[in-house]
LUMMARBA-21224 format. One line per 2 residues: for each residue x, y, z of N, C-alpha, C. Coordinates in steps of 0.1 Angstrom, whole numbers, plus 5000, padded with zeros to 4 digits. Atoms other than C-alpha are relative to their C-alpha. Last residue first. Example, Ala and Ser with C-alpha at 12.3 -4.5 7.8 and 13.67 -1.06 7.14 Angstrom:
2
4991:4989:5000:5137:4989:5071:4992:5011:5008 | 5009:4988:5000:5123:4955:5078:5009:5012:5000
***
This chain:
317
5008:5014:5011:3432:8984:9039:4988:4996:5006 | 4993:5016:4996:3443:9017:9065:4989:4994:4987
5008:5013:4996:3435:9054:9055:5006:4989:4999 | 4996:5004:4988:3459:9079:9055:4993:4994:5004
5010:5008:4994:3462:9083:9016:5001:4996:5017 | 4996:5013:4990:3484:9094:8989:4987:5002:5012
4999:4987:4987:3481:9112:8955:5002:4987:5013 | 4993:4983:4996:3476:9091:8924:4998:5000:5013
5006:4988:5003:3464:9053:8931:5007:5011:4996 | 5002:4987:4991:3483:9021:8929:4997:5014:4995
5012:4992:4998:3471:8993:8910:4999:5012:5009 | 4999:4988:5006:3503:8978:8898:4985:5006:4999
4982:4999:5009:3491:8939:8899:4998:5019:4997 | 4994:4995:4988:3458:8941:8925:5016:5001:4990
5010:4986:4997:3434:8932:8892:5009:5009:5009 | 4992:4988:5013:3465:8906:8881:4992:5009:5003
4986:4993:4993:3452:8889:8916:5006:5011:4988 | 4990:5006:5004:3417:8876:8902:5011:5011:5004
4999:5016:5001:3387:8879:8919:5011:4993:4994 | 4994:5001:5010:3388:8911:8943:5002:4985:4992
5005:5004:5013:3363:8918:8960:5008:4996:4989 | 5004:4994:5013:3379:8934:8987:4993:4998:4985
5008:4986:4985:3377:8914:9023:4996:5011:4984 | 5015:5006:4996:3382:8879:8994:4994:5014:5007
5006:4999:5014:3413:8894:8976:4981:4999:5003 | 4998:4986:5006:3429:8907:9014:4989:4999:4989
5006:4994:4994:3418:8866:9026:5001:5019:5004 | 5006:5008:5008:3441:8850:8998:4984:5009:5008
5006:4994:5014:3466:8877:9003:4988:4995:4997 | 5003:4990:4995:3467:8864:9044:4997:5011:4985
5014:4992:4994:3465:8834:9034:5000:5011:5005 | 5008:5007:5006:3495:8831:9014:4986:5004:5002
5001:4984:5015:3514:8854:9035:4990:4995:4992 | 5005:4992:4993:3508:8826:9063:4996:5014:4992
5019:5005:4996:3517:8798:9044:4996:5011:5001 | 5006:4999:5013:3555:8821:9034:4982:4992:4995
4998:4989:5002:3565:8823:9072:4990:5001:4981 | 5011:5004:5007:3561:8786:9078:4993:5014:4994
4998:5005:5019:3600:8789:9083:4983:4993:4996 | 5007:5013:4997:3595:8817:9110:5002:4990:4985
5010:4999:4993:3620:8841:9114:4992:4995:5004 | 4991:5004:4989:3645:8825:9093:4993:5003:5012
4996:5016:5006:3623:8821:9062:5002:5002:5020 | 5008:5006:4993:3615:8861:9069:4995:4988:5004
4997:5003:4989:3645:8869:9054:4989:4997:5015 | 4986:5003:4995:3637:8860:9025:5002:4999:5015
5001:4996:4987:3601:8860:9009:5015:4991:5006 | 4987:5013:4995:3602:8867:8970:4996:5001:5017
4992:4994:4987:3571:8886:8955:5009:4985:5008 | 4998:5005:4987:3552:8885:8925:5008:5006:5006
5003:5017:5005:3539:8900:8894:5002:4991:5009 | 4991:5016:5001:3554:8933:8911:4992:4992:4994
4999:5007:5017:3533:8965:8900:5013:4989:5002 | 4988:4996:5010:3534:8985:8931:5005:5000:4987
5009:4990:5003:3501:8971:8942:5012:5010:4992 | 5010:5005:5008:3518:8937:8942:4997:5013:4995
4995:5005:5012:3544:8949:8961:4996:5001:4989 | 4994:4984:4997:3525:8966:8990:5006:4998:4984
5012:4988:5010:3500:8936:8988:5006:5010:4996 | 4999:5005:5016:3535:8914:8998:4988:5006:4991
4987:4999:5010:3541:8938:9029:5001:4993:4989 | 5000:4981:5000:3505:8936:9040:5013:5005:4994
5010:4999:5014:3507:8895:9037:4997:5016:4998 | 5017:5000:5004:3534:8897:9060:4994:5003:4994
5002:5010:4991:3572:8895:9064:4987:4997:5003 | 5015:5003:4999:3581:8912:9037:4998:4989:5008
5005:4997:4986:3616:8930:9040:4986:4996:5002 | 4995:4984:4992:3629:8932:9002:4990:5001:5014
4992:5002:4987:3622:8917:8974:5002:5009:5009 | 4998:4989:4991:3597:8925:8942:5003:4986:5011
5000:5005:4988:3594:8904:8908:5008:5010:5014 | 4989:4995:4990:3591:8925:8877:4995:4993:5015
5006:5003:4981:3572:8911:8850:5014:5005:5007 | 5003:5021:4998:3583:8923:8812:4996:5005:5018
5012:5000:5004:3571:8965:8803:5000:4981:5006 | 4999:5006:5008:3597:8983:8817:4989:4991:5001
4990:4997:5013:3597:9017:8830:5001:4989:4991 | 5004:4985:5012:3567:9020:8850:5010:5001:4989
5011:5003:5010:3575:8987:8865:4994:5007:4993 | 4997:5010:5009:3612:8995:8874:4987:4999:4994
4989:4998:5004:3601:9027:8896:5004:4993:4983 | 5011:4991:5008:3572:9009:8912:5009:5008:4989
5009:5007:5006:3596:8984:8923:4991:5004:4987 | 4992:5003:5007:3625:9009:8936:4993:4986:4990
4995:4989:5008:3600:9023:8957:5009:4995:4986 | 5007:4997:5006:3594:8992:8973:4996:5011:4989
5003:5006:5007:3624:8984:8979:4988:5001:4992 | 4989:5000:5016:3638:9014:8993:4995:4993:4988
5007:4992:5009:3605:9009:9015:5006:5003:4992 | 5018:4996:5013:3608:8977:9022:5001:5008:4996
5001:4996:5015:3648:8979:9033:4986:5002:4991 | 4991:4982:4999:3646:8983:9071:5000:5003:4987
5010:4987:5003:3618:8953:9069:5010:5012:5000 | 5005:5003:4989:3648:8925:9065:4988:5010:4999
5016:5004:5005:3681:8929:9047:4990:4999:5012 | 5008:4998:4993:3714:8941:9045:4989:4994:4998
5016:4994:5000:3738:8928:9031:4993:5001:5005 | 5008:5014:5005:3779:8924:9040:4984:5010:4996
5015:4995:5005:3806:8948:9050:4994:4985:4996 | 5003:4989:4996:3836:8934:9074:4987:5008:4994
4998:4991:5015:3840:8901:9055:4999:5018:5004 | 4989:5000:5005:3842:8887:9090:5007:5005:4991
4999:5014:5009:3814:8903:9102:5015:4999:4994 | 5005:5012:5001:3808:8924:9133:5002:4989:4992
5017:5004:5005:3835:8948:9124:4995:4988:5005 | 5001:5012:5009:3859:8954:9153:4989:5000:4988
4996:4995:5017:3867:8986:9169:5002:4990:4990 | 4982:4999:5003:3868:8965:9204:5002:5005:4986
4989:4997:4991:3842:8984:9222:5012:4989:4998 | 4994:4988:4997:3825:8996:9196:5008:4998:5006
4993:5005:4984:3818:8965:9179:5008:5011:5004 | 4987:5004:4993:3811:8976:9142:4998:4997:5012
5005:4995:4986:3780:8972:9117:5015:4998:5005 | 4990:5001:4991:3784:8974:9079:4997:5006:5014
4999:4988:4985:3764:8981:9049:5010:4991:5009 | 4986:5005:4993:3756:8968:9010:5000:5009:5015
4994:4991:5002:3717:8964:9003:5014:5001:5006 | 4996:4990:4984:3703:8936:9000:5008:5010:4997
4989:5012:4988:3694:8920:8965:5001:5007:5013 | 4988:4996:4999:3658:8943:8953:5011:4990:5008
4997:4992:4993:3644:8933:8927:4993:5002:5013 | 5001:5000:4984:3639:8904:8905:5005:5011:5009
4993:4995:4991:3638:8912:8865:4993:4999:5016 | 5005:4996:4988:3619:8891:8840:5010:5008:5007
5011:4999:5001:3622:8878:8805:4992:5007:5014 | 5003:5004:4986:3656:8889:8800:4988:5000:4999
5010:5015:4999:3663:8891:8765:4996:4997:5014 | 4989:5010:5003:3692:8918:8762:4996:4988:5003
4989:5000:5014:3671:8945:8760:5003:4990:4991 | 5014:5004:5009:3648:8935:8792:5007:5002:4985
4997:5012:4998:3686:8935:8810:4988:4995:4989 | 4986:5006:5008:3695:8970:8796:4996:4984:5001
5004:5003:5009:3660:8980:8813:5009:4995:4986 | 5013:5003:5008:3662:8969:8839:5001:5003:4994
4992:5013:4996:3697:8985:8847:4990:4992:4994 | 4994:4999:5009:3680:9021:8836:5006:4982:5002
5014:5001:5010:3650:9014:8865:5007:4998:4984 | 5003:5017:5004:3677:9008:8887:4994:4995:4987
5009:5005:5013:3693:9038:8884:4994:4989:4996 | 5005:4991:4998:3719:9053:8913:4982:5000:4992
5001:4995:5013:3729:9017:8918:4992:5017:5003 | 4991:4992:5002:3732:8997:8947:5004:5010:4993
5002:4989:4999:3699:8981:8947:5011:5010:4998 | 4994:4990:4987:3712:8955:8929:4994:5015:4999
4995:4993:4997:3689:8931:8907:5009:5007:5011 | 5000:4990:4986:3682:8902:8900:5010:5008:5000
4986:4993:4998:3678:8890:8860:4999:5007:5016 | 5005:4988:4988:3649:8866:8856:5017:5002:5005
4989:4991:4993:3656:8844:8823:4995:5013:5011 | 5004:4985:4994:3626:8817:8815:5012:5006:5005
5009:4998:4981:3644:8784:8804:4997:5015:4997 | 5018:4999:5004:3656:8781:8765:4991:5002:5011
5014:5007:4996:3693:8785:8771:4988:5005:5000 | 4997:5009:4998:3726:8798:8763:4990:4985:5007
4995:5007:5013:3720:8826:8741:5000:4983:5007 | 5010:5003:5010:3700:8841:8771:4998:4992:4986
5011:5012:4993:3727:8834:8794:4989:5004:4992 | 4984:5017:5000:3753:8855:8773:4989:4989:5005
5000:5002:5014:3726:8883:8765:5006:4984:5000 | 5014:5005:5003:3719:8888:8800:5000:4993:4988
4998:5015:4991:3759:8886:8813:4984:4996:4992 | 4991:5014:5007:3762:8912:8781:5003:4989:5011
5003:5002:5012:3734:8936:8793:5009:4989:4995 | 5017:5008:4998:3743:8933:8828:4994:4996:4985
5005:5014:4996:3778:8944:8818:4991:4991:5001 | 4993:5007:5008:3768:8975:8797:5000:4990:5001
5008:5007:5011:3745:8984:8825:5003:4996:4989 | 4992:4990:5006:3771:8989:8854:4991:4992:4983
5001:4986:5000:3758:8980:8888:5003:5012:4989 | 5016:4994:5000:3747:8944:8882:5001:5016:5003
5012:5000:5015:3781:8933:8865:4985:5005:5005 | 4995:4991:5008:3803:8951:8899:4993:4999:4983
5003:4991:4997:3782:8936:8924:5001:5011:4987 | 5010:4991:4991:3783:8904:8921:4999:5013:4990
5012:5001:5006:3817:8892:8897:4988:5010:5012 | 5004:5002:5016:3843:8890:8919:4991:4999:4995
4989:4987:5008:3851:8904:8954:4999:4999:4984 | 4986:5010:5005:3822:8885:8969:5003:5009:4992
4990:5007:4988:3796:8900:8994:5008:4991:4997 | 4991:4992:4995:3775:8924:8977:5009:4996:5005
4994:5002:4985:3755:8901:8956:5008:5010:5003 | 4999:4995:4996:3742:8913:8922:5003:5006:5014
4988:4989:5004:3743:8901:8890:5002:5008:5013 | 4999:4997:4990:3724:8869:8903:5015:5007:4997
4993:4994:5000:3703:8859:8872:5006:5004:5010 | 4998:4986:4997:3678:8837:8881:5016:5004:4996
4984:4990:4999:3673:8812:8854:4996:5007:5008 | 4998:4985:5004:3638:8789:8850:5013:5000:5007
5007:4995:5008:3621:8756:8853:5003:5013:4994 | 4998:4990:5002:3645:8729:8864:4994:5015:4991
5006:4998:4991:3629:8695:8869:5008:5019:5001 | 5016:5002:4995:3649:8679:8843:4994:5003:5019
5003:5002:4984:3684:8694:8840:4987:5000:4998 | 5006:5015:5004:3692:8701:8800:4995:4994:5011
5014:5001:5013:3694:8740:8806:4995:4984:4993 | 5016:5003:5001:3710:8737:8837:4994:4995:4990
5002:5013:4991:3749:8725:8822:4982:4996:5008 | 5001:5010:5007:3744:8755:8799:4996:4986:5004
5017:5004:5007:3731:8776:8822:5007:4993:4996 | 5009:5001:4993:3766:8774:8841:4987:4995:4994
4997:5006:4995:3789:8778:8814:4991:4986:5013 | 5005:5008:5009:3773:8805:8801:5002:4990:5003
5015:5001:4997:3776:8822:8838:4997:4994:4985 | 5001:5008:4989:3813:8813:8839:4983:4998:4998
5002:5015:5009:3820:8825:8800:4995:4992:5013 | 5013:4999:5010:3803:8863:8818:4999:4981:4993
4991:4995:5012:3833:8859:8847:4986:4995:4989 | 4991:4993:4999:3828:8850:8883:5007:5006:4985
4986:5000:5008:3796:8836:8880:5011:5012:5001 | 4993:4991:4998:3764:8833:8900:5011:4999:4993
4988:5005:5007:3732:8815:8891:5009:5012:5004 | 4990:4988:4999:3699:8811:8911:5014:4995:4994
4985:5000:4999:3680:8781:8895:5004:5011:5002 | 4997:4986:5010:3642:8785:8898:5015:4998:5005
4987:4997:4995:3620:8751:8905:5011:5012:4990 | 4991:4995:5009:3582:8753:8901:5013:5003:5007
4995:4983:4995:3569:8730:8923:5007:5006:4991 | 5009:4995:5009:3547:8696:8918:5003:5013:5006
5011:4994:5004:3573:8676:8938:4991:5009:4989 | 5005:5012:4999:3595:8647:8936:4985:5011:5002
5008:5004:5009:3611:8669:8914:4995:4990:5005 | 5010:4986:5002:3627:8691:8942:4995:4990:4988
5008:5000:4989:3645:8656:8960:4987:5012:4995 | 5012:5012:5008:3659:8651:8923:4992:4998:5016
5011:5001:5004:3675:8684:8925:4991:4987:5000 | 5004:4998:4993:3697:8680:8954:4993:5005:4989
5006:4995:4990:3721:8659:8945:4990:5003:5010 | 5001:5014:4995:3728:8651:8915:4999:4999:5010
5007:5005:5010:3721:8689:8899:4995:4983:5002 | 5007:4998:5003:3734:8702:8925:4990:4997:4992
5005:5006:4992:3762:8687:8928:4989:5002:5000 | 4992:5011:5006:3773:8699:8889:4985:4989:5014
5014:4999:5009:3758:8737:8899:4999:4981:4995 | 4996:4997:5016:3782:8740:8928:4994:4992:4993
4996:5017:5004:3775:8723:8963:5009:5004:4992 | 5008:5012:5003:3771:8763:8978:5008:4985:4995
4994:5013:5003:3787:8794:8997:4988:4991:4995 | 5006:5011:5010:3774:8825:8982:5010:4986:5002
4989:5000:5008:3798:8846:9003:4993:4992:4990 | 4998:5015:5005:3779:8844:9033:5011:4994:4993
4994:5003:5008:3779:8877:9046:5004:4991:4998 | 4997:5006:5005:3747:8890:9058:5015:4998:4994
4993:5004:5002:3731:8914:9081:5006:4992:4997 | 4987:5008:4995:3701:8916:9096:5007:5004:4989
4994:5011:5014:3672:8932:9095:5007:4993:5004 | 5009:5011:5012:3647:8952:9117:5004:5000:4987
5019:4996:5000:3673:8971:9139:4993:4997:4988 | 4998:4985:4997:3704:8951:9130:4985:5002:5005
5011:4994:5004:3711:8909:9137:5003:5016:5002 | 5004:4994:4989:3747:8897:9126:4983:5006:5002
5012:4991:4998:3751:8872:9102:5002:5004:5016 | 5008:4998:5016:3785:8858:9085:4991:5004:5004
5008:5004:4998:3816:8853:9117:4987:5011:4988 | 5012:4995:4986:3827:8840:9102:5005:5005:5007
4996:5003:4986:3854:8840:9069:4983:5003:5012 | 4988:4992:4991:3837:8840:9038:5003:4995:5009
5011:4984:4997:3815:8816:9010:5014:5001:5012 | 5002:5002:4987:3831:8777:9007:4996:5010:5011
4995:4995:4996:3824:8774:8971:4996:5001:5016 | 5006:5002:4986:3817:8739:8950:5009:5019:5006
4993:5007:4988:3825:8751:8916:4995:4996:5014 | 4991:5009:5006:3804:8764:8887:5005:4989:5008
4993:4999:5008:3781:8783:8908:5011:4990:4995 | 4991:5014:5004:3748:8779:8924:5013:5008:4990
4998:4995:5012:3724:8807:8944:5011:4988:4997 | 4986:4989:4995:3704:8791:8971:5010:4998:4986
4990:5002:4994:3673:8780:8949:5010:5002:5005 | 4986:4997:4999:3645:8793:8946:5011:4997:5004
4987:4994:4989:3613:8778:8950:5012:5000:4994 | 4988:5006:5006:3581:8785:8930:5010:5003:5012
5004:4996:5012:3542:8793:8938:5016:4996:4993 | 4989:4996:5008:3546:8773:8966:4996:5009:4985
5010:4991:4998:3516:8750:8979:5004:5018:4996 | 5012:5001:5013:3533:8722:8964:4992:5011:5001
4996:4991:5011:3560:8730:8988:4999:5004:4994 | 5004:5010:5014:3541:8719:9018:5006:5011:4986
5010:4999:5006:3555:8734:9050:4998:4995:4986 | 5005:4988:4996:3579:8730:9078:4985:5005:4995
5006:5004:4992:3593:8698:9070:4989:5010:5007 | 5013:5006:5007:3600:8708:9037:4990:4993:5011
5015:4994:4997:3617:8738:9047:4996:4990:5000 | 4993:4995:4989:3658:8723:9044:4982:5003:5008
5006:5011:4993:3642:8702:9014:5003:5007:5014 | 5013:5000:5000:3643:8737:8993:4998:4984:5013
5006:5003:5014:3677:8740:8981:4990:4994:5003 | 4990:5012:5004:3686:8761:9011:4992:4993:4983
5011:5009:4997:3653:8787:9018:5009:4983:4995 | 5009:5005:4987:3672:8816:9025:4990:4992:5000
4992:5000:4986:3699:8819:9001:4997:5002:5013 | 4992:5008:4999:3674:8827:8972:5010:5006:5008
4988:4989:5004:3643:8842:8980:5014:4994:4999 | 4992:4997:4990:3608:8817:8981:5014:5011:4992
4980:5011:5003:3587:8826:8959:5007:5000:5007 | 4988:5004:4990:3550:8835:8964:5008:4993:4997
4984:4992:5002:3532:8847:8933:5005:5002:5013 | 5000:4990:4998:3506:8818:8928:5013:5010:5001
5018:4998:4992:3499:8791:8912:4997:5009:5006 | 4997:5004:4988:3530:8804:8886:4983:4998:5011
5008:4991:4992:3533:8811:8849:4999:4988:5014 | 5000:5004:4990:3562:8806:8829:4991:5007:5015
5010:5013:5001:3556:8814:8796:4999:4992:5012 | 4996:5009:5007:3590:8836:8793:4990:4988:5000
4993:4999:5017:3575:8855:8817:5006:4992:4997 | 4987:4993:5000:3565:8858:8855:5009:5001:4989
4987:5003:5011:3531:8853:8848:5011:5007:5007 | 4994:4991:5006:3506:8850:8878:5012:4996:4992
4993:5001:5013:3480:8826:8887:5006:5013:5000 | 4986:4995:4997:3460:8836:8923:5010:4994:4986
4989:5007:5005:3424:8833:8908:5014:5005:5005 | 4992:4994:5005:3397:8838:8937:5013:4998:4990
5000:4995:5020:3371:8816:8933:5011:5009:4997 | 4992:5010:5005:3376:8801:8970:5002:5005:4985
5003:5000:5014:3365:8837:8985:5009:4989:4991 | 4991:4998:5005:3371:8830:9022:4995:4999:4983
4994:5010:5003:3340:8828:9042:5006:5006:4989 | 5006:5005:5012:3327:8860:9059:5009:4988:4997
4990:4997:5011:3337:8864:9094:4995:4994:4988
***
């Protein structure tokens, strides 16, 4: 086996100046606020971690029971329980600035003055490097769903947290939409320096034999490989339309599911629910791009950024 191509450059921009060792991130609300992994694998090795999503208040997310598994996914309804952005800050950031990791604040709000509110309190927080935007959960009755599926909104949650701080803004999106690529582009409008796509998709499993839904919340998100290809689709899509970095989610559990991305025109790639599967899950992707760049020549990763061909192909990598 040939030896690994060490020259290879993995750097990628995800905007606003914020460029990354490489473009693995963890996904937020599957990698806790990062010390949960740390035994597992080296953080520093990270291209940035995400944190489980933060809001104002401490909240205590749905009734359980909150994950069921489906045919390759799962099911989710949490509810965005977390500390709240306050605890968080005293907490459980000063364990993420003992490392050399880029740290990405997910943010959720129940009301546009909630998410200024919010950044505000980040944007002075040492060891905080960037805003996700999280217009898009399916699995709380407020806010979620209903600002990331209606581009007016999105545009005025983006604007509002844009005014409100100097950090990198990555806006996530919902698949739920008939138009992602339109949603994007209201958010790149309205200052966003990045868009993350895709959140889970909304669904629902029942209990035949007591006509029960599996989850307490009755629907919840989907996730897991059943959504790649939505997701992927829904990548290429967005990066033909807008011109900032587009970060891709969505069912990657192996270095062949994060090339898929890449080649799509992601800038990077989030790894979720594959945490849970194995939590050294994001090493492994790692090398497995790092030894893709080396089998093809390739020396720097932006070459593999949005490189896919016309027409299609039944040949293997």
């Amino acid at each position: 086996m040939a030896a690994l191509n060490r020259q290879a450059v993995l750097e990628t921009d995800i905007g606003g100046g914020l460029t990354l060792r490489n473009p693995l991130l963890t996904a937020s609300g599957t990698f806790g606020y990062g010390e949960e992994y740390s035994e597992y694998q080296d953080l520093e090795k990270l291209g940035a971690v995400i944190v489980k999503g933060l809001s104002l208040l401490p909240r205590k997310g749905n009734p359980p029971p909150r994950i069921i598994e489906t045919p390759a996914g799962m099911l989710n309804s949490i509810g965005l329980e977390n500390v709240g952005v306050r605890a968080f800050i005293s907490e459980k950031l000063p364990f993420l600035r003992r490392f050399d990791t880029k740290v990405i604040a997910n943010v959720y709000g129940e009301s546009i003055d909630e998410f200024r509110e919010i950044v505000e309190i980040l944007d002075g927080a040492p060891g905080v490097h960037g805003i996700e935007v999280n217009v898009s959960c399916p699995n709380v009755e407020k806010g979620g769903i209903s600002f990331g599926a209606d581009e007016r909104l999105t545009a005025q949650v983006t604007r509002t947290v844009r005014e409100a701080t100097r950090l990198p803004v990555i806006v996530k999106l919902t698949p739920n939409v008939t138009d992602i690529a339109s949603i994007a582009a209201a958010a790149r409008d309205s200052g966003a320096d990045a868009v993350s796509l895709i959140n889970t998709l909304k669904g629902m499993s029942i209990d035949v034999e007591t006509r029960r839904a599996h989850l307490g919340n009755i629907t919840g998100g989907l996730s897991g490989p059943a959504i790649r290809p939505v997701a992927v689709r829904m990548v290429w899509e967005t990066a033909r339309r807008v011109s900032i970095p587009v970060i891709g989610i969505g069912g990657i559990i192996s270095a062949r599911d994060a090339i898929e991305f890449l080649i799509a025109g992601a800038s990077a790639v989030q790894i979720g629910t594959a945490n849970f599967l194995d939590p050294g899950a994001p090493m492994q992707i790692l090398k497995g791009i790092t030894e893709y760049l080396d089998r093809h020549s390739i020396p720097d990763i932006k070459r593999l950024i949005g490189s896919l061909k016309q027409g299609g192909s039944h040949e293997n990598c």
